[in-house]
One Martini backbone bead per residue (centre of mass of N, CA, C, O) as a GRO file, in nm:
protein
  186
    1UNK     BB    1  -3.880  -3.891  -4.867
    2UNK     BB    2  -3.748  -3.591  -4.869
    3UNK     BB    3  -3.585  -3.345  -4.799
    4UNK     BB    4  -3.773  -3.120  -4.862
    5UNK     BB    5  -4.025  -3.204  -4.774
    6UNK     BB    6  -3.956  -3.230  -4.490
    7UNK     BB    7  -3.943  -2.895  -4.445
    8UNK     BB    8  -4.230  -2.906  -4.500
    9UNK     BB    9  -4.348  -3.048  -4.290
   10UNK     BB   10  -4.531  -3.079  -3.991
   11UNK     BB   11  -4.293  -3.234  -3.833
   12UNK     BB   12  -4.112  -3.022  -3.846
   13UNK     BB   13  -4.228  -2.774  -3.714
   14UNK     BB   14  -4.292  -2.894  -3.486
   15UNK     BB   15  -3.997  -2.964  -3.399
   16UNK     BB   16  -3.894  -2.638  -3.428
   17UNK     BB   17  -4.053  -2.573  -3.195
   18UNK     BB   18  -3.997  -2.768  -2.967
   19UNK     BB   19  -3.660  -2.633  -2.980
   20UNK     BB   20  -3.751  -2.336  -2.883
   21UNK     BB   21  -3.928  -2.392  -2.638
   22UNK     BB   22  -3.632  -2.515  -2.493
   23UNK     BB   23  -3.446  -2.300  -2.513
   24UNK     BB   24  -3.651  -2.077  -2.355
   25UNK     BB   25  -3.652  -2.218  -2.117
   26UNK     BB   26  -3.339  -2.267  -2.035
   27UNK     BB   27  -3.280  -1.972  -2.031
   28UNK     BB   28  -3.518  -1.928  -1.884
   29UNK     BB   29  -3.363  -2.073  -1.594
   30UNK     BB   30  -3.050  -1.977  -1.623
   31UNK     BB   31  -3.092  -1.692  -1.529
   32UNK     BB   32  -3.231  -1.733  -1.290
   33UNK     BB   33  -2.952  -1.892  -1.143
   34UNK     BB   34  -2.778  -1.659  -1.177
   35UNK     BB   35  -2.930  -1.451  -0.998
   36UNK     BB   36  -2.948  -1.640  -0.720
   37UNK     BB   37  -2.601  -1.668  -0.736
   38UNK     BB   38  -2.504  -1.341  -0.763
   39UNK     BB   39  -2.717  -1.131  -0.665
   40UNK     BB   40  -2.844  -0.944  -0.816
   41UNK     BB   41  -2.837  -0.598  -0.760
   42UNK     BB   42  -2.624  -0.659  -0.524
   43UNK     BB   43  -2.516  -0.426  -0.306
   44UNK     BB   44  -2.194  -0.312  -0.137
   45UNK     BB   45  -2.096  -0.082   0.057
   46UNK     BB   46  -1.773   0.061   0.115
   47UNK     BB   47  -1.607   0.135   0.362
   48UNK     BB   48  -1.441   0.387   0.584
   49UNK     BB   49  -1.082   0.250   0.697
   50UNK     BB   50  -0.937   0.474   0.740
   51UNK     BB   51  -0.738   0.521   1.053
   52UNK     BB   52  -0.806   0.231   1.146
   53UNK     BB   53  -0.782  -0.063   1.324
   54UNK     BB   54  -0.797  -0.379   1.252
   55UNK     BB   55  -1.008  -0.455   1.438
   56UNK     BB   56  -1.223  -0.321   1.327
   57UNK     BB   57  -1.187  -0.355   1.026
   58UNK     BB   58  -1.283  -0.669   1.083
   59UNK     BB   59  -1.580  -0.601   1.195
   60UNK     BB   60  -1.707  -0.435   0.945
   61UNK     BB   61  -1.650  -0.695   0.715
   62UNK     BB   62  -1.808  -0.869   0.824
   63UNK     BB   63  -2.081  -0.703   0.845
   64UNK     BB   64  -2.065  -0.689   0.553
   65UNK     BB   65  -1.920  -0.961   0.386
   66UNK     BB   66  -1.589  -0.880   0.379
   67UNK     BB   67  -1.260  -0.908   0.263
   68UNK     BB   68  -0.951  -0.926   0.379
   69UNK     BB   69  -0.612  -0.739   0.243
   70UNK     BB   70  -0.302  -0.748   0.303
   71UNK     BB   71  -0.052  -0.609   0.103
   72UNK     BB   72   0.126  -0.364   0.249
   73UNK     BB   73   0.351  -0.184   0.374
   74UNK     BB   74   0.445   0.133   0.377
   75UNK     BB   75   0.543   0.430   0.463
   76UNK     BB   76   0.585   0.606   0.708
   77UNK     BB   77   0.259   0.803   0.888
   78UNK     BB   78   0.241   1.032   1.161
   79UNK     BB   79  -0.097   1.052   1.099
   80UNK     BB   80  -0.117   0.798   1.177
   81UNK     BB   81  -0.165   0.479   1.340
   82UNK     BB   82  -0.053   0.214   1.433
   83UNK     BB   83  -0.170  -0.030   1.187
   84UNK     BB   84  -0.351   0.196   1.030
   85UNK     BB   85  -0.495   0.250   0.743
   86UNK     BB   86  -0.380   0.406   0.439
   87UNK     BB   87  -0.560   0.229   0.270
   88UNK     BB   88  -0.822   0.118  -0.040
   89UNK     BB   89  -0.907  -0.141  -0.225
   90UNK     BB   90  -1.168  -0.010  -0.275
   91UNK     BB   91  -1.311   0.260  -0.219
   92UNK     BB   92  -1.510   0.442  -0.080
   93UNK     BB   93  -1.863   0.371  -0.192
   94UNK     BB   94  -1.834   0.155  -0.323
   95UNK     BB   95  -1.957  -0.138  -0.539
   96UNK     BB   96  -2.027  -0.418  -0.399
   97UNK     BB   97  -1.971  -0.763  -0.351
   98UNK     BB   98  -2.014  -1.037  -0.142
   99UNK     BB   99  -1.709  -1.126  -0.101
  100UNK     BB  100  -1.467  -0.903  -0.121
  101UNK     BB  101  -1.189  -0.782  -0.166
  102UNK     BB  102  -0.989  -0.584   0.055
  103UNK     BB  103  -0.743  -0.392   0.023
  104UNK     BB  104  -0.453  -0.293   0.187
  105UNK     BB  105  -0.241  -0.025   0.367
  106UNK     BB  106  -0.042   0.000   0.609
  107UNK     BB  107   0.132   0.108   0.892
  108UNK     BB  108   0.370   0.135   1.052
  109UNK     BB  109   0.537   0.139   1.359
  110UNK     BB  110   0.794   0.278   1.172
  111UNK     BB  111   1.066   0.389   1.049
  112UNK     BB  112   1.255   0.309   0.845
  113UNK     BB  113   1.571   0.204   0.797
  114UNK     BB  114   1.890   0.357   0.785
  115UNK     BB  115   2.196   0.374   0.658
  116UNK     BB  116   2.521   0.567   0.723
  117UNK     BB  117   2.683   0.705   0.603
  118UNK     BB  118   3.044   0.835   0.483
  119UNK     BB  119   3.133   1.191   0.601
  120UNK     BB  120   3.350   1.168   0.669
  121UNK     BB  121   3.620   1.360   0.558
  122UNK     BB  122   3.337   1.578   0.456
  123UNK     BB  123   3.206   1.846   0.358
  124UNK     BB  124   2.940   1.983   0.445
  125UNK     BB  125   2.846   2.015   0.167
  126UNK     BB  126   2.851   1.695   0.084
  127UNK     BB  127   2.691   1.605   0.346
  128UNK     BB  128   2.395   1.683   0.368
  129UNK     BB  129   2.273   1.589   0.105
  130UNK     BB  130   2.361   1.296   0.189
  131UNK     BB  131   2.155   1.272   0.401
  132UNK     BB  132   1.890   1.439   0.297
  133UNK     BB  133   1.837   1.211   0.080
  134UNK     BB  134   1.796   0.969   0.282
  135UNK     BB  135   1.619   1.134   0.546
  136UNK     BB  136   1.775   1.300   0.710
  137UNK     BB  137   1.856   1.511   0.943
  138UNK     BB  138   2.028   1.815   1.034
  139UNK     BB  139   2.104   1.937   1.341
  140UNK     BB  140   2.355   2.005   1.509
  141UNK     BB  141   2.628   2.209   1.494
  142UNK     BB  142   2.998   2.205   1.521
  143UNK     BB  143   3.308   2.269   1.648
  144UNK     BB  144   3.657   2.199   1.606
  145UNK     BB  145   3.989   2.135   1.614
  146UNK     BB  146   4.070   2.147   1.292
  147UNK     BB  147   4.244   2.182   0.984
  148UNK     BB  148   3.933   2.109   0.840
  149UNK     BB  149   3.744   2.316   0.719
  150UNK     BB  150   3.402   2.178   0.744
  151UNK     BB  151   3.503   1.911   0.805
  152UNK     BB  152   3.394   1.618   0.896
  153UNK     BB  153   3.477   1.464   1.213
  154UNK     BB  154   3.163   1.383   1.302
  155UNK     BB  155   2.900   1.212   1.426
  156UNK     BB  156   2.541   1.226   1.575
  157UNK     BB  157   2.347   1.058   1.813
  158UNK     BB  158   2.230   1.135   2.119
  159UNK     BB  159   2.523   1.249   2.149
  160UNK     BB  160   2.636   0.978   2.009
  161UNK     BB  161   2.898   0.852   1.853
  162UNK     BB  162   2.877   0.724   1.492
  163UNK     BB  163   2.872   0.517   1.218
  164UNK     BB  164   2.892   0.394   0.952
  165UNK     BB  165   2.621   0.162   0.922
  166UNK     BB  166   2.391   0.273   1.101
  167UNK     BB  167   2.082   0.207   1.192
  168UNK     BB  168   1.834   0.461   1.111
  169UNK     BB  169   1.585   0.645   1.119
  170UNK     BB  170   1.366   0.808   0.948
  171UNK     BB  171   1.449   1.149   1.034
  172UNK     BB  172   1.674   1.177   1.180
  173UNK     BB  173   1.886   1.326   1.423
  174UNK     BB  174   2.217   1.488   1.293
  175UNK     BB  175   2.496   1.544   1.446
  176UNK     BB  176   2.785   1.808   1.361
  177UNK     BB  177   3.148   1.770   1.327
  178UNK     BB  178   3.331   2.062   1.292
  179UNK     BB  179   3.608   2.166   1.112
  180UNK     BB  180   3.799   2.525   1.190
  181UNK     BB  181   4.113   2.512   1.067
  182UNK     BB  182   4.254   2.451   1.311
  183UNK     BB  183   4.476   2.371   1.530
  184UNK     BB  184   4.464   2.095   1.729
  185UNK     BB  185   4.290   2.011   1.995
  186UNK     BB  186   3.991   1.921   2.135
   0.00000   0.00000   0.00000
């Protein structure tokens, strides 16, 4: 028998049918196995985690089948309570599958420190930007006898006389003692 006639026989149609009618079943089979592992159509909805406190956090995650993923400290933000959700992805309503990780993202449980410049014996006016720009306010001005008029003779922080390099909160507020132009001690 030739190859042309095998493709024209009833044993080749019969092998082609029973080849085709396997492969339909093997994919519903498949199918069938795909949707009962991956949960088709079945979605967990993301609740809204903004300023609850980790434990909280963790009891809701859990009841929900989702799971907790700490991404990182923000900088803080004084409307939050310490350690608690200020950001989340997923946002809130999104549709996930359950054991989804949630990243979230702290508030920290203060302003981080920063570094105090050297602004001593520079004009008020280029210390303030300067301050201002880091993040610090500047609080009550004072002058004292000194030949430098405007020139910061001194900075404080809660009345205590601070160093360049001492770290302090952001927001801090830094009291600035100003020479008056005048000779003389203080």
């Amino acid at each position: 028998m030739s190859f042309i006639q095998f493709l024209k026989s009833k044993t080749f149609f019969k092998q082609l049918g029973l080849a085709f009618v396997a492969i339909i079943v093997i994919l519903f089979l498949t199918m069938q196995w795909l949707k009962s592992t991956t949960n088709h159509g079945e979605f967990i909805k993301v609740p809204d985690l903004k300023g609850k406190t980790l434990e909280t956090v963790e009891i809701e995650l859990n009841d929900n089948d989702l799971v907790m993923e700490i991404q990182d400290s923000a900088n803080y933000n004084p409307k939050y309570p310490k350690y608690s959700v200020i950001e989340q992805y997923p946002k809130a309503g999104a549709q996930v599958k359950e054991d989804r990780k949630i990243y979230l993202t702290l508030n920290p449980s203060g302003y981080r420190k920063v570094a105090v410049p050297n602004v001593v014996r520079r004009t008020f006016r280029q210390a303030k930007p300067t301050l201002e720009t880091l993040g610090f306010k500047v609080g009550k001005v004072t002058y004292v006898n000194d030949i430098g008029k405007d020139e910061v003779i001194s900075i404080k922080f809660k009345g205590e006389t601070i160093e360049a390099g001492k770290l302090l909160p952001l927001t801090s507020e830094i009291d600035v003692v100003l020479g008056n132009g005048k000779r003389g001690s203080n």
